[in-house]
PDB file of N, H, CA, C and O in Angstrom:
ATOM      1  N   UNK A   1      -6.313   0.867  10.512  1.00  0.00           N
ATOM      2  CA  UNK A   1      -6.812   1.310   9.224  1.00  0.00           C
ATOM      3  C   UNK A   1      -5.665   1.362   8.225  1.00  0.00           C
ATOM      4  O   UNK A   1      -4.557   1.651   8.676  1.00  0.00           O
ATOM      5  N   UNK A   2      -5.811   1.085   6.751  1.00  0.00           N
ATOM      6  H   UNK A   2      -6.712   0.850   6.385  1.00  0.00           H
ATOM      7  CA  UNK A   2      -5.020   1.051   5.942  1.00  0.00           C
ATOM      8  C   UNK A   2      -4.639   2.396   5.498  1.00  0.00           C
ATOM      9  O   UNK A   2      -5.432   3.153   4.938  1.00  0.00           O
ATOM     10  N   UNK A   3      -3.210   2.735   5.798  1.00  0.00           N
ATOM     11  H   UNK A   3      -2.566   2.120   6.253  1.00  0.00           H
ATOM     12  CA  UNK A   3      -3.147   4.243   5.004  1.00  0.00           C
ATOM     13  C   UNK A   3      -2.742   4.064   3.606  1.00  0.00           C
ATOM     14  O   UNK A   3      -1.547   3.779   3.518  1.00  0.00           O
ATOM     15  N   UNK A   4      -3.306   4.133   2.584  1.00  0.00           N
ATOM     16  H   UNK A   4      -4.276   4.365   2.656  1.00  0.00           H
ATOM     17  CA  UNK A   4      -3.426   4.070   1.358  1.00  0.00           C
ATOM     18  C   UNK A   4      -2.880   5.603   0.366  1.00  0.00           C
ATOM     19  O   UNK A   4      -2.745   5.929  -0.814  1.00  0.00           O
ATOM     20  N   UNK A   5      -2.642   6.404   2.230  1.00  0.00           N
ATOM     21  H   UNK A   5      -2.751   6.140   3.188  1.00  0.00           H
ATOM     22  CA  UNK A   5      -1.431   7.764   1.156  1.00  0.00           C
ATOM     23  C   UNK A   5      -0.417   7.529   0.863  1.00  0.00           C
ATOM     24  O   UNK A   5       0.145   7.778  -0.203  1.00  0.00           O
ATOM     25  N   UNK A   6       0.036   6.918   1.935  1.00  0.00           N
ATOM     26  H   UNK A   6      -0.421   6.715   2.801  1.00  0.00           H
ATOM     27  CA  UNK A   6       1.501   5.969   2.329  1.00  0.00           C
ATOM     28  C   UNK A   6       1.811   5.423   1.562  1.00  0.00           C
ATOM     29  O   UNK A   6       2.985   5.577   1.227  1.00  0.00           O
ATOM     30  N   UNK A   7       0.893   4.365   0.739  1.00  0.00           N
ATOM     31  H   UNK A   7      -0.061   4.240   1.011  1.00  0.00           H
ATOM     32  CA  UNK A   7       1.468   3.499   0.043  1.00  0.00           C
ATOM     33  C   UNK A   7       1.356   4.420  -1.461  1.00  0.00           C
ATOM     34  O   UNK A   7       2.011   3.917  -2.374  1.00  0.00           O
ATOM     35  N   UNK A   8       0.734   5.482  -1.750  1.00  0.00           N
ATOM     36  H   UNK A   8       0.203   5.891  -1.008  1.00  0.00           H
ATOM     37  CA  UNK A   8       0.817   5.808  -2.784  1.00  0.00           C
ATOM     38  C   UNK A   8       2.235   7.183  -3.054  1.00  0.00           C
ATOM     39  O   UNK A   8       2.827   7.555  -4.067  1.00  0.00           O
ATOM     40  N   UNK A   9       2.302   7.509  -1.902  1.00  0.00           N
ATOM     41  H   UNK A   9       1.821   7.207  -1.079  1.00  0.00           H
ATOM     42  CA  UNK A   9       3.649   8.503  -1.248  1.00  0.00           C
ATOM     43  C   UNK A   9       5.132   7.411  -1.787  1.00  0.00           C
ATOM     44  O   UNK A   9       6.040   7.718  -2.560  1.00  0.00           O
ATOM     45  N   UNK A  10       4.883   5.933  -0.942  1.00  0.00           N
ATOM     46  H   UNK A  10       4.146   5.684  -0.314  1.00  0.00           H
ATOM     47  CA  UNK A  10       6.145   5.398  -0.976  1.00  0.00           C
ATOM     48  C   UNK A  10       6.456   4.502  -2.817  1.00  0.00           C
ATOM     49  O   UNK A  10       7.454   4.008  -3.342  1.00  0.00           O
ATOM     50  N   UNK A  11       5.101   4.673  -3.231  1.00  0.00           N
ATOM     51  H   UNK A  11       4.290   5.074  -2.804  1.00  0.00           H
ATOM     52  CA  UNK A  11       5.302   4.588  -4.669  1.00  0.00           C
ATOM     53  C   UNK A  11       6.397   5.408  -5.648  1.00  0.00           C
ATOM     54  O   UNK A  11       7.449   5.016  -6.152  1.00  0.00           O
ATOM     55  N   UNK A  12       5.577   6.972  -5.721  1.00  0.00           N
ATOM     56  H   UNK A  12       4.722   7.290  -5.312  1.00  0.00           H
ATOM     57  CA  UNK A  12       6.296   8.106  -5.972  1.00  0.00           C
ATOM     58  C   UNK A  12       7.514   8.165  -5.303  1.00  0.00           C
ATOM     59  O   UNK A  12       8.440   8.528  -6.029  1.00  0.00           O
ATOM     60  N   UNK A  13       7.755   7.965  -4.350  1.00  0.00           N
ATOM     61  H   UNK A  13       7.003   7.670  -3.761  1.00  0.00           H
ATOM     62  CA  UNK A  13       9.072   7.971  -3.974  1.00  0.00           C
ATOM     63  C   UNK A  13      10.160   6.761  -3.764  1.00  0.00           C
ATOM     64  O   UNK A  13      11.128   6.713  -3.005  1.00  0.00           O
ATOM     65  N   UNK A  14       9.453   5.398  -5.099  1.00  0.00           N
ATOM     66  H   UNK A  14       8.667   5.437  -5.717  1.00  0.00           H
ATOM     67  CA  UNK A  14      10.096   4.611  -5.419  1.00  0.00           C
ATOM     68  C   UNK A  14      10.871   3.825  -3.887  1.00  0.00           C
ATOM     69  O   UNK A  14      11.957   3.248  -3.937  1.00  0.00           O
ATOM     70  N   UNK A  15      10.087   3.964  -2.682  1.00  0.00           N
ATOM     71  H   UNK A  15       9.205   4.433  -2.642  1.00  0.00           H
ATOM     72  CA  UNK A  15      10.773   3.580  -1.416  1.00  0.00           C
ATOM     73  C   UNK A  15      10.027   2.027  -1.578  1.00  0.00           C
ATOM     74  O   UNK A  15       8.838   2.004  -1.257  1.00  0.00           O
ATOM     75  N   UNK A  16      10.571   0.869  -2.000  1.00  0.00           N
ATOM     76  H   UNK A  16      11.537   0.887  -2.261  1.00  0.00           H
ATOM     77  CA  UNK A  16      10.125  -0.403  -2.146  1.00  0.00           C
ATOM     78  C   UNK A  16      10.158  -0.901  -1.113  1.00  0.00           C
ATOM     79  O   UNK A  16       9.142  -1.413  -0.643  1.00  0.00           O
ATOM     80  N   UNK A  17      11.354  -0.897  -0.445  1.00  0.00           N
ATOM     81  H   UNK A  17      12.180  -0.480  -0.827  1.00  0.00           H
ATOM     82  CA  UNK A  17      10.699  -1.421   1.000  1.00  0.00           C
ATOM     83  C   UNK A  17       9.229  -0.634   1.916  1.00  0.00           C
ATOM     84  O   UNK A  17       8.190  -1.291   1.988  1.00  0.00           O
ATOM     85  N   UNK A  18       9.267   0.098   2.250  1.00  0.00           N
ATOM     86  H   UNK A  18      10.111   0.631   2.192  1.00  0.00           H
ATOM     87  CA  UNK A  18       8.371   0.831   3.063  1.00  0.00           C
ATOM     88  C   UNK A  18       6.858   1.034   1.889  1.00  0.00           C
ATOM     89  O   UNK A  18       5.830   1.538   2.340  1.00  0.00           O
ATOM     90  N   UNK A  19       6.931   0.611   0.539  1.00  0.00           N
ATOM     91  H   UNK A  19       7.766   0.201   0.173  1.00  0.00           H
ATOM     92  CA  UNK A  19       5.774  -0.267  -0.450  1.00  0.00           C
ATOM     93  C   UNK A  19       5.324  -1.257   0.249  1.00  0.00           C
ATOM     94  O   UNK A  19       4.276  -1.454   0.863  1.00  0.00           O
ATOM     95  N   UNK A  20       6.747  -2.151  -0.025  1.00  0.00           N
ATOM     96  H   UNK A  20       7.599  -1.991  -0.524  1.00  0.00           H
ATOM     97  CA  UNK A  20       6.322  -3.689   0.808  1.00  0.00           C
ATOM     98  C   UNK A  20       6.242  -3.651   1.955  1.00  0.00           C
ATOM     99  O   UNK A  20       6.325  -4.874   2.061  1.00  0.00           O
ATOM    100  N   UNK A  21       6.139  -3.290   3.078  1.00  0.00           N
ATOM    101  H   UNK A  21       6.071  -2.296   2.993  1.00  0.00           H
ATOM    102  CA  UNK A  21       5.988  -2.825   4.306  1.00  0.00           C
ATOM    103  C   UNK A  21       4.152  -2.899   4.391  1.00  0.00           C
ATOM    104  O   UNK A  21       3.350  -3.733   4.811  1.00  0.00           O
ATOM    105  N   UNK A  22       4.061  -1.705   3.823  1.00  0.00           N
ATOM    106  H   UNK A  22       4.713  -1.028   3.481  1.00  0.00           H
ATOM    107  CA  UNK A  22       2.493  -1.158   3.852  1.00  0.00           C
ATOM    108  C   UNK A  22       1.780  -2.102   3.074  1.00  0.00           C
ATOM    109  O   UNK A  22       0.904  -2.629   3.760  1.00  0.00           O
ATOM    110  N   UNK A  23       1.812  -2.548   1.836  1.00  0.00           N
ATOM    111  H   UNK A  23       2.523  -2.119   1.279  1.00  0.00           H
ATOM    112  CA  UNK A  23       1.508  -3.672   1.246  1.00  0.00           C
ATOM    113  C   UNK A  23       0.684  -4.982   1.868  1.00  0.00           C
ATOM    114  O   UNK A  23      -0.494  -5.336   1.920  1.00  0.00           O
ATOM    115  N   UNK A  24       2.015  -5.517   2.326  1.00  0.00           N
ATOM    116  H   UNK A  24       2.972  -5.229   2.284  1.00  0.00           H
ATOM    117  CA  UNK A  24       1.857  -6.665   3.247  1.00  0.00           C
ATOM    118  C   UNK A  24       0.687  -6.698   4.755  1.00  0.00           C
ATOM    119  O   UNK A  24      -0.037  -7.574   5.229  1.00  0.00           O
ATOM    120  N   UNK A  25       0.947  -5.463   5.079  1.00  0.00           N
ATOM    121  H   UNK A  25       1.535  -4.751   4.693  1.00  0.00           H
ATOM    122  CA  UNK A  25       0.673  -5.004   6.762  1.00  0.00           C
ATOM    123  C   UNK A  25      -1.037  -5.052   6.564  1.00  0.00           C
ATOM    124  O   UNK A  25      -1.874  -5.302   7.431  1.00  0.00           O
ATOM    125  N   UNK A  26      -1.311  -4.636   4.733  1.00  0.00           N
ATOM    126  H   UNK A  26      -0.630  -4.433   4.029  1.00  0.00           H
ATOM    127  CA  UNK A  26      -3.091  -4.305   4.480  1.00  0.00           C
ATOM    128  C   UNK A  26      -3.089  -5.546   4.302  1.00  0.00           C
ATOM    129  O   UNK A  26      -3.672  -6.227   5.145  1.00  0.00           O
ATOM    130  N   UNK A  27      -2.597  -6.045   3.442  1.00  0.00           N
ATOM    131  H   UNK A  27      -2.123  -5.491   2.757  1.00  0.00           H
ATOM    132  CA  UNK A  27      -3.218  -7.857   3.047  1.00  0.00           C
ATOM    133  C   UNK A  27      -3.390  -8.568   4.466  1.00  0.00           C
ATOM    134  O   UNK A  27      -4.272  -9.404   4.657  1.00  0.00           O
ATOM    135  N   UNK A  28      -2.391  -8.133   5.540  1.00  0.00           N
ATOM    136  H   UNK A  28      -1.674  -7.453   5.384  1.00  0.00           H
ATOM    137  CA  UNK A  28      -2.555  -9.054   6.954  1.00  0.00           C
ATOM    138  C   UNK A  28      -3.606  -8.927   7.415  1.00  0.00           C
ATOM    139  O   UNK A  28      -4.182  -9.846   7.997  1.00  0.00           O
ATOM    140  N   UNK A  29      -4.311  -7.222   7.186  1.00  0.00           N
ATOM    141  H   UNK A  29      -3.843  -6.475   6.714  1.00  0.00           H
ATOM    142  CA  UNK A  29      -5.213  -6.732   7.848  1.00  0.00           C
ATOM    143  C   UNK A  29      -6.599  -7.253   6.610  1.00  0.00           C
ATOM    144  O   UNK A  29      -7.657  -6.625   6.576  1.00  0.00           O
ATOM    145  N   UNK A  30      -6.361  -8.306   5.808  1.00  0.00           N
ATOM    146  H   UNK A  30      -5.501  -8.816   5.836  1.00  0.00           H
ATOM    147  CA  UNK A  30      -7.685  -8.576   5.156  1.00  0.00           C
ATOM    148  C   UNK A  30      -7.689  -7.729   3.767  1.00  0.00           C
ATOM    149  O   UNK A  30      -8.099  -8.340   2.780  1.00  0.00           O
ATOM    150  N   UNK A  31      -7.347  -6.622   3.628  1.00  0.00           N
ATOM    151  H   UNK A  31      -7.014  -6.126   4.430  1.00  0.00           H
ATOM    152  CA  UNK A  31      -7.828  -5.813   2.822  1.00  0.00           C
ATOM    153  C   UNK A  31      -7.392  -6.653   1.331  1.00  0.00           C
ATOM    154  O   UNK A  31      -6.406  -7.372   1.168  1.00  0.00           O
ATOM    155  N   UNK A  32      -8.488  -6.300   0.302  1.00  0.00           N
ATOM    156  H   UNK A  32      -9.289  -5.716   0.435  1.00  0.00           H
ATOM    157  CA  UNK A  32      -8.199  -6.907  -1.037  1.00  0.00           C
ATOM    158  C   UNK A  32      -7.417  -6.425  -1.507  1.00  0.00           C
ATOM    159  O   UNK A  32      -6.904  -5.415  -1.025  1.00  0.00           O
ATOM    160  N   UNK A  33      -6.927  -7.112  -2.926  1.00  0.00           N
ATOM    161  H   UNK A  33      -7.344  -7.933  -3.317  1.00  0.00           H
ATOM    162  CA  UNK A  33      -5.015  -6.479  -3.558  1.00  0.00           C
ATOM    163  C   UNK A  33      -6.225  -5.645  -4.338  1.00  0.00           C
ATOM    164  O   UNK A  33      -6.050  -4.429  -4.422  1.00  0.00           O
ATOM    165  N   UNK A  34      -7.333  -6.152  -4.865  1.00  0.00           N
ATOM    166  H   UNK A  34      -7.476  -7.140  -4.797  1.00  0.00           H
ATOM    167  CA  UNK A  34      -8.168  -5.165  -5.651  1.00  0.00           C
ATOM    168  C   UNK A  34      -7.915  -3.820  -5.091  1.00  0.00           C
ATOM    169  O   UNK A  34      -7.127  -3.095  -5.698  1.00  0.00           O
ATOM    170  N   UNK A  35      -8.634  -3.279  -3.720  1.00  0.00           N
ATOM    171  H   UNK A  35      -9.274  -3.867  -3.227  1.00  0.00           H
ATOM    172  CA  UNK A  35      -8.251  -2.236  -3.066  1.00  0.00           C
ATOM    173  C   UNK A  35      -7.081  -1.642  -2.788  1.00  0.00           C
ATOM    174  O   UNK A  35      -7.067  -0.452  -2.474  1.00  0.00           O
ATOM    175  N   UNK A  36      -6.222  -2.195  -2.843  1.00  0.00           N
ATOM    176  H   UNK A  36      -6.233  -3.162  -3.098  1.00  0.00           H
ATOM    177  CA  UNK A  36      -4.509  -1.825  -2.531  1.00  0.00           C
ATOM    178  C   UNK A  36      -3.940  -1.426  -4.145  1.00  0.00           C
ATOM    179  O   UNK A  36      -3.063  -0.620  -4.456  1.00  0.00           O
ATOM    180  N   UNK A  37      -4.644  -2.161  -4.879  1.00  0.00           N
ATOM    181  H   UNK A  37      -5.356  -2.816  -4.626  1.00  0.00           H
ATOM    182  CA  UNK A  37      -4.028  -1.344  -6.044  1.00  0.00           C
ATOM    183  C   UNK A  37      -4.982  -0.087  -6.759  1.00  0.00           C
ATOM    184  O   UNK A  37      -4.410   0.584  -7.618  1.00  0.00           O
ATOM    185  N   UNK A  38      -6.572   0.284  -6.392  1.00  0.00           N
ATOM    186  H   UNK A  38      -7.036  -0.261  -5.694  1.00  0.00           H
ATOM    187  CA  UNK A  38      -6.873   1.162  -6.865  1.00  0.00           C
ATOM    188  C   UNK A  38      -7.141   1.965  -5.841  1.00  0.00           C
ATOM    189  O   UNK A  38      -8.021   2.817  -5.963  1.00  0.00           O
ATOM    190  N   UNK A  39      -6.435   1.829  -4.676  1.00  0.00           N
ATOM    191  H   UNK A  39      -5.720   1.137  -4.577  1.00  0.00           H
ATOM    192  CA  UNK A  39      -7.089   3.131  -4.009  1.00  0.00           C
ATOM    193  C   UNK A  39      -5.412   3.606  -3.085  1.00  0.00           C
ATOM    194  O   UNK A  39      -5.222   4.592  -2.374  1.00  0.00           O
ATOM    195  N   UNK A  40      -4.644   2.734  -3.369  1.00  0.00           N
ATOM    196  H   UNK A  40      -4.799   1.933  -3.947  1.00  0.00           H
ATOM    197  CA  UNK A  40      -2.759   2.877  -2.762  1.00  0.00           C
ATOM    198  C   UNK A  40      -2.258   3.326  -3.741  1.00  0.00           C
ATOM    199  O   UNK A  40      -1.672   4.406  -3.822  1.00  0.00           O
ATOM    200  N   UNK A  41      -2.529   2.135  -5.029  1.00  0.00           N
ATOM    201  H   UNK A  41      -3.005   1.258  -4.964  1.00  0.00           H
ATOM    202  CA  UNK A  41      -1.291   2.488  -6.236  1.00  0.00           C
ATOM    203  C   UNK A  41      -1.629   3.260  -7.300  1.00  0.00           C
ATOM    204  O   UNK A  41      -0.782   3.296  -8.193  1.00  0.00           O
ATOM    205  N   UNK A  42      -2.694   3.931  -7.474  1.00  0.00           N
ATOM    206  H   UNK A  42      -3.381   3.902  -6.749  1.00  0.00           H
ATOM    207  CA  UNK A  42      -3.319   4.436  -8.833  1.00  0.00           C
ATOM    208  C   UNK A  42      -3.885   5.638  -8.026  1.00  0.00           C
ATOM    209  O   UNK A  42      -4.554   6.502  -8.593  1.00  0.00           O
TER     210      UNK A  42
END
């Protein structure tokens, strides 16, 4: 499952790798960038 706290945690805490980490790991897993950006990054 996509953790989408994570990616909104490693936002706020400007951690770009461990962004791109989680990022990548949802797109592998299918998930849309639609979803990764309104429910990770916003």
């Amino acid at each position: 499952m996509t953790d989408f706290n994570a990616m909104t945690e490693a936002l706020v805490a400007c951690d770009a790798a461990k962004l791109t980490e989680l990022v990548n790991a949802a797109l592998a897993a299918d998930v849309s960038a639609d979803d990764i950006l309104n429910k990770g990054l916003i």
